[in-house]
N, C-alpha and C positions, 0 to 999 in steps of 0.2 A: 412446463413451469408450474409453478405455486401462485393461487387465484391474491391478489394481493389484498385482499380486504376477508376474505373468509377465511385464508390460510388452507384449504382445499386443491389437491390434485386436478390440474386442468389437462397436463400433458404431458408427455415424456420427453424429456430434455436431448435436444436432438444434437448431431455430430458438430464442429466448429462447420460456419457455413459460409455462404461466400459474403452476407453482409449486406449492407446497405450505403457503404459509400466510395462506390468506383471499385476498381481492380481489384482481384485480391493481392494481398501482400506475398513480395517475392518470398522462393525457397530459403535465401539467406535470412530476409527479418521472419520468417517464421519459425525460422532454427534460433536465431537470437531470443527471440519468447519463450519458444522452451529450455530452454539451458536458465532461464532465468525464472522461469517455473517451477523446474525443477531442482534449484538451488534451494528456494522459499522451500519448498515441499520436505528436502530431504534435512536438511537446518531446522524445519519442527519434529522430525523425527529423532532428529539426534539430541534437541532440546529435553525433548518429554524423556528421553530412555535416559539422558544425565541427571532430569530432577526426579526420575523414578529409582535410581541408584544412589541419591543419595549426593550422591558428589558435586552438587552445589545448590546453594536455594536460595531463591529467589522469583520474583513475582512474575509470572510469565504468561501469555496472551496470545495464545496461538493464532495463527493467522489461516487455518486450514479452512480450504476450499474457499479462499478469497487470492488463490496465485496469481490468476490471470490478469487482473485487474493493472497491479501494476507491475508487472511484466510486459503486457502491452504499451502501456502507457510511457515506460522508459524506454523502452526502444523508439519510438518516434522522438522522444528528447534528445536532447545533445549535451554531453557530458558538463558545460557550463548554465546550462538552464539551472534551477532551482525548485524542490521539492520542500513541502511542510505536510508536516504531518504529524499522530497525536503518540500517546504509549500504546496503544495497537496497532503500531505499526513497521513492526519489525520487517512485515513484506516490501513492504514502501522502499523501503532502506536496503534493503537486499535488492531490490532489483534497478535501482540506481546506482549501485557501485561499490556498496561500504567493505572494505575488505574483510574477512572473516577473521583474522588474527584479533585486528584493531576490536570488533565486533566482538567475539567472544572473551578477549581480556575485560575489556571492559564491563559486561555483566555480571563477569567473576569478581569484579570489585576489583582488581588489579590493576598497576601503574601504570603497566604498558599498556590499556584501554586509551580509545578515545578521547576518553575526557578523565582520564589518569585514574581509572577508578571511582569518581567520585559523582557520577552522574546514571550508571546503572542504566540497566534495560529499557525505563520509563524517560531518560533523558539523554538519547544519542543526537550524533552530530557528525557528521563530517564534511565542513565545505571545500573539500576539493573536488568533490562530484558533486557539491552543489546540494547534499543534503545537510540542510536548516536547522534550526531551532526548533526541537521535540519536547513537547512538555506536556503535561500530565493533566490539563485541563481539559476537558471537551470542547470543539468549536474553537479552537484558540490558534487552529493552523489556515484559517480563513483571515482575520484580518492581519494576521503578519504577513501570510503573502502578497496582502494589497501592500504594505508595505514596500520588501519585494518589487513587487511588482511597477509601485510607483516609481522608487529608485531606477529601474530598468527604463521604464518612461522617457523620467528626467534627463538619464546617461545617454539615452541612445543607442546602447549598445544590445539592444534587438535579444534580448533573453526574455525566458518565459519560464513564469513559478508555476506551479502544480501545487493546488491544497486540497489535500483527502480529507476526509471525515464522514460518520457515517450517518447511518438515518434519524439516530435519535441527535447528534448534531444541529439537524435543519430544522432543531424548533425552540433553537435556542436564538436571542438578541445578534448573539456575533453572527449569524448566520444570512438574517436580514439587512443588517448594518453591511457587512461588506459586501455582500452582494450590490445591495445599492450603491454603495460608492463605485467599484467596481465598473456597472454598469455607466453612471457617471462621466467615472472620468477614460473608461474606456480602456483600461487597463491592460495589460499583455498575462491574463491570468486567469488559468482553465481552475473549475470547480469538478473535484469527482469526487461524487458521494459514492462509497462501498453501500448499498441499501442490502446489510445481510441479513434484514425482515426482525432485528433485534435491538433497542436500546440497553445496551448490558443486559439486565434481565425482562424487560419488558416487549412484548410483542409490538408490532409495528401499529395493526389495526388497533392498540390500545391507547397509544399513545399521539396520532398523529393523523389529521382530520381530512389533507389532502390522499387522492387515491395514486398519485403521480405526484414527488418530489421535482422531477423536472418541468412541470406544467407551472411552478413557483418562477421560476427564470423569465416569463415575459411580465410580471412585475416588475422588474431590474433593465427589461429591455436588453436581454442577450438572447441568444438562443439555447433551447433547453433537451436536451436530449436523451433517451430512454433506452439503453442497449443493453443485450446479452453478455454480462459482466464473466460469464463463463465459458461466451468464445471467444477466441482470438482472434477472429478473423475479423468480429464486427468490436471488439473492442480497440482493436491495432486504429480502423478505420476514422471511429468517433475520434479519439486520441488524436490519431494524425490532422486530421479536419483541423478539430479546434487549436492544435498548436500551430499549426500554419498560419491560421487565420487572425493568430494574435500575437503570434511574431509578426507579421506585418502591420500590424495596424489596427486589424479590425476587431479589439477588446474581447471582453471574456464569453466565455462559454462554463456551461453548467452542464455538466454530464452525473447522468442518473445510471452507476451499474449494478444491473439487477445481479445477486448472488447469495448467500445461502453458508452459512457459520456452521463450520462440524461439530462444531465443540462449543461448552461453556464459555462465559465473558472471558474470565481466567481461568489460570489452571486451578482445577480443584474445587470447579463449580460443577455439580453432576446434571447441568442443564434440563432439570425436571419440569420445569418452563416451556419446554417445545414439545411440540407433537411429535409422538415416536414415529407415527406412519407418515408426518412427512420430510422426515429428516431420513428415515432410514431410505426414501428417494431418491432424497438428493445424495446423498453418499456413494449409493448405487450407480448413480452417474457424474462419479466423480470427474472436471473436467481435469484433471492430472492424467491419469491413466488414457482417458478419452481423446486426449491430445494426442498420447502419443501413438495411440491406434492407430488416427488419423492420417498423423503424418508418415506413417509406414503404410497404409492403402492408398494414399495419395502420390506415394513412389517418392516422396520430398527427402526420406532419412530409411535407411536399415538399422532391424534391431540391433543390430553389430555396431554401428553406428552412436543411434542411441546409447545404449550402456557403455559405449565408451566414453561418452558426456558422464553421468551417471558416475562412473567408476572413477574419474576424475573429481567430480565433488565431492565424494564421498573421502578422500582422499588427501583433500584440502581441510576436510572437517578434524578428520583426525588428527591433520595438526593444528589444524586451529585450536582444537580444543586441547590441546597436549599443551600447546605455547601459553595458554592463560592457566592453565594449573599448575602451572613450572613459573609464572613468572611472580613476581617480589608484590606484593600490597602496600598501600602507599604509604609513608612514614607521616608523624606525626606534624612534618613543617609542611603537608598540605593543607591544612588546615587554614593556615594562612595565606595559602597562596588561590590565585584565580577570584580574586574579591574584589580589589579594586583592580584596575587600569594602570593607575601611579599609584606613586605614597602621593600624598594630601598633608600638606603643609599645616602644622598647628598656626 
């Protein structure tokens, strides 16, 4: 891993390992992680080759080598829980459920999008899997899940939000405001900061005085915890922990996953910001490929196997992407519509 205050080589980023909390995760949820790893993964590949041809543009924010995180993390969820999260976070959303048709119309600006066109890459949504209100603030997917999460509370009906955001997030107001409350009132609502050692373009150690983001959690009085955000095995663990533990009852938790940005903030940032030697590292050990090594020396998948996953998303892309380029742009009476709720009585 990468020393977190000098940004210095400590160690070489080891296989997915068995973790730190209980069993490892069955053959099945670690097949479910990667099929959902490698949708994130191969969705930034086909993003970057559509805005490198030309054929659509738009503001985009790869999420490469941040897969695991919530790939793990949705798998321990259950399809009516609830996710927030910010305009980085296209991974979030893929691996909660968003269908790729809906998903790529909608970035195309197209009608048949999610949000009929008119909300774009930086503003997805879909809650029938329970992904939220995405908006294009920093820190702003922390207190709507207290929200969220309060409603859940109140209903009783035992659901649990999930709010990503990353390290330069956790040194913003909304970051300590919900936490606190959060903590409070005991909410059914995990915190998972992506820490991928980058505030857009600023380093971590520049910006940010604690040496541990999760060591901030027993201020709030939850538990705080520091995981390998590029395995699976110890991220499935923390994840599942903490949504247990606040499905029942027992309030939130703040997870810290450690992991590592391929690429600039956005597209088209040539990240001269980071160190070459320790980026070209972490790349080197990229846990995508590393994953799937694994699960093929571990006897869990055949490469036959795998690329039949693989070839099946790949598959789904093409027509995702076919479907939003063939479909109609929104006509001129959207404009008006999605404003108010009702007409409003002069």
């Amino acid at each position: 891993m990468i020393n977190q205050r000098s940004g210095t080589s400590v160690a070489t980023v080891n296989e997915p390992r068995a973790g730190t909390g209980g069993a490892r995760p069955t053959d099945e949820i670690l097949l479910k992680i990667y099929k959902k790893v490698t949708l994130i993964r191969q969705n930034d590949n086909r993003s970057v080759a559509v805005l490198k041809a030309g054929r659509l543009s738009m503001p985009y924010y790869s999420p490469r080598g941040q897969e695991v995180i919530p790939s793990s993390v949705s798998t321990a969820l259950r399809d009516d829980d609830y996710i927030c999260t910010i305009y980085r976070g296209i991974h979030d959303m893929l691996a909660k459920g968003m269908p790729l048709r809906d998903l790529w119309a909608e970035i195309a600006g197209r009608v048949t999008g999610i949000c009929k066109g008119k909300g774009g890459p930086m503003h997805l949504t879909y809650p029938d899997k329970g992904i939220m209100v995405t908006t294009g603030i920093v820190g702003s997917s922390m207190p709507i899940a207290n929200g969220l999460a309060w409603a859940s509370q109140m209903d009783g009906n035992d659901k649990v939000t999930v709010a990503y955001f990353g390290d330069g997030a956790s040194n913003i107001g909304a970051f300590h405001e919900a936490l606190n409350l959060a903590g409070l009132w005991k909410l059914p609502v995990v915190f998972v900061c992506q820490n991928n050692r980058f505030a857009e373009h600023t380093a971590y150690n520049k910006s940010t005085a604690a040496d541990r983001i999760a060591d901030r959690a027993i201020g709030y009085n939850m538990p705080g915890v520091r995981v390998d955000g590029n395995s699976p095995v110890e991220m499935y663990q923390a994840a599942k922990e903490a949504i247990d533990r606040a499905r029942a009852g027992g309030g939130p938790t703040l997870i810290e996953a450690m992991t590592f940005r391929f690429s600039g903030h956005v597209y088209g940032d040539d990240d001269a910001y980071m160190d070459p030697v320790v980026k070209a590292e972490y790349v080197a050990a990229d846990p995508v490929p590393r994953f799937r090594s694994w699960l093929i020396s571990e006897g869990i998948a055949t490469d036959e196997h795998l690329g039949a996953i693989e070839r099946a998303i790949e598959a789904d892309l093409d027509d995702a992407v076919s479907f939003a380029e063939t479909s109609a742009f929104p006509g001129l009476e959207e404009l008006e519509r999605d404003v108010f709720a009702g007409e409003i009585a002069a």
